[in-house]
ZAVEXNU-335198 format. One line per 4 residues: number of its first residue (from 1); their letters; for each residue x, y, z of C-alpha. Coordinates in nm, 3 decimals, m for minus. Layout:
residues N
NUM	a	X/Y/Z  ...
END
This chain:
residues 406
1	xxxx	8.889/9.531/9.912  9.047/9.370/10.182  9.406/9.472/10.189  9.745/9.415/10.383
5	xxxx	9.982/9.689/10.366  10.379/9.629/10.437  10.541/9.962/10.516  10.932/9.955/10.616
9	xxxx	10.841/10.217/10.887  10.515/10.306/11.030  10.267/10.594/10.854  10.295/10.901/11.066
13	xxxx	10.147/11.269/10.945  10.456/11.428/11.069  10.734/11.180/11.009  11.121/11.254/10.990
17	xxxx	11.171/11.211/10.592  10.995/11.191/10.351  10.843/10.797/10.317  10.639/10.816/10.644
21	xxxx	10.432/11.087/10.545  10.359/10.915/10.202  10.252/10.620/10.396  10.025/10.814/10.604
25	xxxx	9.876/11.014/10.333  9.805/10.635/10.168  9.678/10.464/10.470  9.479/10.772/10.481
29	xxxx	9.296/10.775/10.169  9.304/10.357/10.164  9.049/10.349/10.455  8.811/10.564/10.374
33	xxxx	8.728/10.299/10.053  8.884/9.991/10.215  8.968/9.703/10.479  9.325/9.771/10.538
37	xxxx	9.584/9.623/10.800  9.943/9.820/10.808  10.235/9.546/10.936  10.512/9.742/10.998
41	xxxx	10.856/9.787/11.219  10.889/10.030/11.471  11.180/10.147/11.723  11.472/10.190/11.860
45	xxxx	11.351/10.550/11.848  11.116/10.680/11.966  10.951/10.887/11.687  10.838/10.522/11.499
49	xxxx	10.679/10.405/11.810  10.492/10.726/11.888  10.423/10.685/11.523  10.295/10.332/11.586
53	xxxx	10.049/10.456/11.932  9.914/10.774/11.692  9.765/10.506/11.446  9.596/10.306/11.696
57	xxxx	9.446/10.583/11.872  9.337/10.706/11.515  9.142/10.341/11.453  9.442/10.173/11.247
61	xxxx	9.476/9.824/11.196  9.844/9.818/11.291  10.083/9.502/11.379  10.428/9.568/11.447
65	xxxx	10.726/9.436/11.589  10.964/9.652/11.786  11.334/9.658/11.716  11.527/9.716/12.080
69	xxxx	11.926/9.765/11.972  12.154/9.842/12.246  12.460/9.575/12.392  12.229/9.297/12.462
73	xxxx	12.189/8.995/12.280  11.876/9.127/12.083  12.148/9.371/11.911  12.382/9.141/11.884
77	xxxx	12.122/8.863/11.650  12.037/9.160/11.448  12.379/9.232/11.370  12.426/8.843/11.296
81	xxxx	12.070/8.871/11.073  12.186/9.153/10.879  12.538/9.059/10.796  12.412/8.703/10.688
85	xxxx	12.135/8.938/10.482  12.444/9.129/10.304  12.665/8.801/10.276  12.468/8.489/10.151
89	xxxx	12.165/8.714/10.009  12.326/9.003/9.883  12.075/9.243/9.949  12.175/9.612/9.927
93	xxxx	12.248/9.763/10.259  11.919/9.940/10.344  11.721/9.586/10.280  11.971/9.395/10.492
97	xxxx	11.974/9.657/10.793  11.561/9.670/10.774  11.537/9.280/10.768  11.318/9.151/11.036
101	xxxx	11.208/8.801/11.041  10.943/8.833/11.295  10.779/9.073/10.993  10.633/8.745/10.849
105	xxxx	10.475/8.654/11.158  10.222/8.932/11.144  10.176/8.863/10.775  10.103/8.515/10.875
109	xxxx	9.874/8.630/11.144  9.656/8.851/10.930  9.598/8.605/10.662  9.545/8.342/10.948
113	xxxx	9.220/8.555/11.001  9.080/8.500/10.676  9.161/8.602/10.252  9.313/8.929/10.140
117	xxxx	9.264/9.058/9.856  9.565/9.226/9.761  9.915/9.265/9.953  10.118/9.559/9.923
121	xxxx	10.410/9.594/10.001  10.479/9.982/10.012  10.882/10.003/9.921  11.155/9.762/9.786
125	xxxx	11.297/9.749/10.170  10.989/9.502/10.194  10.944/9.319/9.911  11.191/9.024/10.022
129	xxxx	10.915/8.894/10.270  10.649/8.576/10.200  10.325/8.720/10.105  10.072/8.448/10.117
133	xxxx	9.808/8.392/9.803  9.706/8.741/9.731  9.758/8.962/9.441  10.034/9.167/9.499
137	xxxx	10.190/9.493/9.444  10.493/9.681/9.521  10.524/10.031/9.537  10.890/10.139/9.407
141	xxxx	10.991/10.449/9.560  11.321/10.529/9.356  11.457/10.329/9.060  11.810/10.238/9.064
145	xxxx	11.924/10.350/8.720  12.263/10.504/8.622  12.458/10.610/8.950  12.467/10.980/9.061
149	xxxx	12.767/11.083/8.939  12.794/11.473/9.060  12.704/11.347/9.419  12.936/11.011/9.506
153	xxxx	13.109/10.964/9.793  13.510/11.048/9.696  13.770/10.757/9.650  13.853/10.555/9.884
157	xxxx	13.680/10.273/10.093  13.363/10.483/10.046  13.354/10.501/9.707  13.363/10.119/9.704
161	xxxx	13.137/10.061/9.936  12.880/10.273/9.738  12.951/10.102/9.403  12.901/9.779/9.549
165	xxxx	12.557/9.904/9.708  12.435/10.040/9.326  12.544/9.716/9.214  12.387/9.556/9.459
169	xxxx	12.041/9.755/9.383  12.058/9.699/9.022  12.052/9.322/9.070  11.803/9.318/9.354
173	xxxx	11.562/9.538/9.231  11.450/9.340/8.874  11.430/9.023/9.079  11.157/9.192/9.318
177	xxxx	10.957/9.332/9.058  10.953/8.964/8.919  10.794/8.859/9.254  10.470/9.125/9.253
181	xxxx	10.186/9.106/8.972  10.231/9.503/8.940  10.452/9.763/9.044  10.376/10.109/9.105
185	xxxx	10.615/10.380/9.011  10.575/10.761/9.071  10.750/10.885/8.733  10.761/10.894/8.384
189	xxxx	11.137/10.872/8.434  11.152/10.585/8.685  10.931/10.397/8.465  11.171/10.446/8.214
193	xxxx	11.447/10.332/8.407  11.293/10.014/8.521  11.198/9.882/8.145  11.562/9.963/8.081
197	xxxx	11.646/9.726/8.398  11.411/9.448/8.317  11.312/9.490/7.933  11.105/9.125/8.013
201	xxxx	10.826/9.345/8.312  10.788/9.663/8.132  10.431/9.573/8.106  10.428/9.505/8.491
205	xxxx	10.503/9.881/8.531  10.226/10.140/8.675  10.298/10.538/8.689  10.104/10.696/8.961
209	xxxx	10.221/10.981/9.155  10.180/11.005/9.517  9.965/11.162/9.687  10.019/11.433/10.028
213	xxxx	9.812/11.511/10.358  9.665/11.836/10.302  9.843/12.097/10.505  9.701/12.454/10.586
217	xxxx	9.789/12.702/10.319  10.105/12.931/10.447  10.034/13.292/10.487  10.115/13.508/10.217
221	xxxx	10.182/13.810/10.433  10.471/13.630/10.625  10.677/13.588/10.390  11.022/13.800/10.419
225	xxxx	11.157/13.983/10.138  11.437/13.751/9.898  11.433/13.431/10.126  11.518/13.135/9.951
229	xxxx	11.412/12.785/10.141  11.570/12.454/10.055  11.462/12.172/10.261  11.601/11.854/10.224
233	xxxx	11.684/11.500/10.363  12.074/11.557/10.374  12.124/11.145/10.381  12.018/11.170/10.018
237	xxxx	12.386/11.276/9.846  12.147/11.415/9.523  12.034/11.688/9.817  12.378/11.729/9.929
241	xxxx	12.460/11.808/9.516  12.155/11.968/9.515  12.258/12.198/9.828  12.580/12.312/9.685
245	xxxx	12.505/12.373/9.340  12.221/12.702/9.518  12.466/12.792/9.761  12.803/12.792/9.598
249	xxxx	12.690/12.943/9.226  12.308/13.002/9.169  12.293/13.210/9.499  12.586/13.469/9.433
253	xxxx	12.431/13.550/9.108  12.065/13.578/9.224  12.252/13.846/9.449  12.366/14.043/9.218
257	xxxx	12.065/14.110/9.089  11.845/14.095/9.406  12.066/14.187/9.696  11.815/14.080/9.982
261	xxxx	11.860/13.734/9.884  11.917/13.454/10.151  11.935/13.134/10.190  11.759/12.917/10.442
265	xxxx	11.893/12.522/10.425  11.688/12.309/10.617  11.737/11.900/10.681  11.847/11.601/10.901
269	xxxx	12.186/11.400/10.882  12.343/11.666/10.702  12.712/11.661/10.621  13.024/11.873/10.649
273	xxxx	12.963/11.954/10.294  12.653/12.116/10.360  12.687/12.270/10.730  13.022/12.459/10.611
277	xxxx	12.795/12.598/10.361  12.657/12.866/10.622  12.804/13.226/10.594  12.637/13.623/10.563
281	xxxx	12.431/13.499/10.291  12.341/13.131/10.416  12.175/12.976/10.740  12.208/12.634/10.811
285	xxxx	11.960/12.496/11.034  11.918/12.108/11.087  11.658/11.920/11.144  11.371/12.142/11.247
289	xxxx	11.077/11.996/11.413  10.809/12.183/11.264  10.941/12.392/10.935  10.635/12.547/10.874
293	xxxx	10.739/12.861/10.974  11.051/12.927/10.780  10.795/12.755/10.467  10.552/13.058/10.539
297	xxxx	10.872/13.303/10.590  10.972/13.207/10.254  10.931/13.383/9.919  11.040/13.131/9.687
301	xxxx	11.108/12.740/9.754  11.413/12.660/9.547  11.461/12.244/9.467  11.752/12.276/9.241
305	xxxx	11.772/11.874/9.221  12.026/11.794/8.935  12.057/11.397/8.930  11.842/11.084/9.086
309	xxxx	11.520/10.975/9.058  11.148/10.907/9.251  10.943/11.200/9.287  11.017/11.482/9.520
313	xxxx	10.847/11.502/9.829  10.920/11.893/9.958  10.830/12.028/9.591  10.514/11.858/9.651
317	xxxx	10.436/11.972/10.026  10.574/12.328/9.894  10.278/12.371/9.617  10.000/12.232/9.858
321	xxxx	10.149/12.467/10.107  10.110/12.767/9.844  10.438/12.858/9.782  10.607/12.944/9.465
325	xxxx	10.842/12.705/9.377  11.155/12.700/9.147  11.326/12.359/9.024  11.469/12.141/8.787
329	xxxx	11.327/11.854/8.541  11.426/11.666/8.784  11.236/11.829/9.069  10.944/11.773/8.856
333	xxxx	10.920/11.405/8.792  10.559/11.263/8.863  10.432/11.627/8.926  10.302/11.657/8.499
337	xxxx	10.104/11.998/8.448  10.220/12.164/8.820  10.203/12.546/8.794  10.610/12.574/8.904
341	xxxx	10.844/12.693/8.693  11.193/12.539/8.678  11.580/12.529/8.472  11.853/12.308/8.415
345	xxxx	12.171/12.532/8.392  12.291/12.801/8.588  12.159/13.091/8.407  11.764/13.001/8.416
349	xxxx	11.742/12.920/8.737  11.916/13.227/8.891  11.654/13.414/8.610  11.346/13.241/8.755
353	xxxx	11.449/13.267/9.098  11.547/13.624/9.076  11.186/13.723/8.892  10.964/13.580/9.125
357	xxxx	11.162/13.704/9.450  11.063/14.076/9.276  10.718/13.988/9.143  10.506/13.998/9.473
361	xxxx	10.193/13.894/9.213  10.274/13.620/9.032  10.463/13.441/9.300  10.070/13.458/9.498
365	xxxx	9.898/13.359/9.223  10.168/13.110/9.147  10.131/12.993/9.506  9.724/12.985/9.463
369	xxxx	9.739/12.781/9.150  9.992/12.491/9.320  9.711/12.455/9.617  9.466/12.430/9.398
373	xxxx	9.596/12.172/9.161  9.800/11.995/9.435  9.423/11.973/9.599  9.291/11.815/9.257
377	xxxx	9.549/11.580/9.166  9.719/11.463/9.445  9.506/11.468/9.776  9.496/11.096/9.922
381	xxxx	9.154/11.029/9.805  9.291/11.138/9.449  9.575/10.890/9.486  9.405/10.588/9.583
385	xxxx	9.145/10.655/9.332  9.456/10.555/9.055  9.588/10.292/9.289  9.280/10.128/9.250
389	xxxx	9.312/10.077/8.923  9.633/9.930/8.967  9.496/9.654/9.225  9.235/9.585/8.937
393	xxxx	9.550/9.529/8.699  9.669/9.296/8.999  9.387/9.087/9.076  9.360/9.047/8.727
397	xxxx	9.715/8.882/8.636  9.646/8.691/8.997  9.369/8.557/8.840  9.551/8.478/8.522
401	xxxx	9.874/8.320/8.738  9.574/8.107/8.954  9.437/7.971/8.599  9.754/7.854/8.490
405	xx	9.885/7.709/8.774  10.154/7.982/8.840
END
């Protein structure tokens, strides 16, 4: 198939976050079976547009646009495009801020060149965009649903400001699905939670877990007795929740019982909330350029996510790395039949944490299982192999939509 792919960053195999290493492991998998072209947006940093030169070097079809903010008039339209995106459209925040109109250009350009089969549009953030006659698909990462309550922001012009965004979400997000001829979820749950949203698509909805870049397994010998890793994307506030909850009452009590325990909190655009967490039993470290080590110095990978939805990247990249990994139901949305164990309340996580951190045995062959299955069931070429079937589902209610005159 011949298909154009609209990302809201570019694919990059060691991306900040979480979504640009999903898009990599897709673009990944996609080519190997297909004719793919990646639009995309790129810059002010840096990191995107390094992102952007790895792909063409690597043989990606890639067309981008390049977003230059500083005090010149560039930053100063931008600033015009996105309030006028928040004000007469009223997108939520992230789709107004990510708005680029020169993004329909390149989608103009590639289908200039001759028919696609099927456009996807890989994220909500850029599902507001023309996409030409094509089947279509969108790819929704996290389902608005009920709001977080254990993580919001506290009262004030915050608070506000984050109700109106869910509100905003809520409304947005069943009029994009209505756009797409399928959309691809990664959960159970979120599926769920979008029938709730828009009774009228629930047979529009797809569940198909994403899929990771194979990483080289961690060495078992590394690890250091009774470290605990949590890594995390700190903008998220379920991570922040999430942060607090193994820090401020799960870890005392695993202590008690194991009194090697430590904690090693790892992630970008962390807040107060969660740097004042360091102390004797707690490091704090950032944003880390390459975790890997403090993954292999691990013993157990705690995810101890207690609200939100999507599925979790790091408990993912933690089982193909061959760690041992304790969560929550939440922590295991889209990851049916993992070998991970996990809890809901206070007292079963500290018990499954504490066990494996003094069971050298089963946390190995706990560790060997996740590679394996992560290998089986969620490598790229494992991925796309589902997605296909959802393009099928596409092309089909395209062709139904062309019939009809729709």
């Amino acid at each position: 198939m011949k298909i154009l792919l609209a990302c809201p960053t570019p694919p990059a195999a060691n991306g900040a976050g979480a979504l640009p290493r999903v898009l990599y492991s897709l673009v990944t998998g996609l080519v190997e079976r297909h004719d793919v072209t990646i639009v995309t947006v790129s810059g002010p940093d840096h990191d995107t547009q390094d992102a952007v030169f790895d792909l063409r070097r690597e043989g990606f079809d890639v067309r981008t646009s390049t977003r230059r903010d500083g005090f010149g008039g560039r930053s100063l339209r931008r600033r015009v495009r996105t309030s006028a995106a928040l004000g007469v459209h009223r997108w939520p925040r992230r789709v107004g801020t990510l708005y680029d109109p020169r993004f329909v250009d390149h989608v103009r350009s590639r289908f200039a060149q001759g028919p696609v089969d099927v456009f996807h549009a890989e994220d909500d953030a850029v599902a507001v965009y023309d996409f030409g006659d094509a089947a279509s698909v969108l790819t929704e990462h996290q389902v608005k649903g009920d709001p977080p309550a254990p993580a919001q922001p506290g009262p004030g012009p915050s608070r506000l400001a984050h109700d109106d965004d869910w509100r905003r979400w809520r409304r947005y997000q069943p009029q994009a699905w209505q756009r797409f001829d399928r959309v691809q979820v990664f959960s159970d749950r979120d599926r769920g939670a979008a029938t709730a949203l828009a009774p009228a698509l629930a047979d529009r909805f797809d569940v198909n877990p994403f899929g990771i870049t194979l990483p080289t397994v961690c060495d078992p010998a590394k690890e250091q007795d009774g470290e605990i890793l949590y890594i995390a994307d700190f903008s998220q506030p379920t991570n922040v929740d999430a942060a607090q909850w193994l820090a401020r009452e799960i870890l005392p009590v695993v202590v008690q019982h194991r009194p090697s325990a430590h904690l090693t909190l790892i992630g970008a655009n962390a807040p107060h909330d969660v740097r004042r967490l360091a102390g004797e039993r707690v490091t704090f470290l950032g944003r880390v350029d390459d975790p890997r080590r403090w993954f292999e110095q691990a013993a157990v990978v705690a995810a101890p996510v207690r609200v939100g939805g999507g599925m979790k990247m790091k408990v993912l990249e933690s089982l193909a790395l061959g760690k041992a990994v304790v969560t929550t139901s939440f922590g295991v949305e889209g990851l049916t039949g993992a070998p991970l164990v996990y809890g809901d309340d206070l007292a079963t996580s500290v018990r499954k944490i504490t066990e494996l951190l003094a069971d050298d045995d089963r946390r190995r062959d706990l560790g060997r299982r996740a590679r394996r299955h992560v290998e089986q069931h969620f490598s790229p070429q494992a991925h796309v192999l589902r997605l296909e079937g959802t393009y099928e589902r596409a092309l089909e209610a395209y062709a139904r939509r062309r019939a009809s005159g729709g």
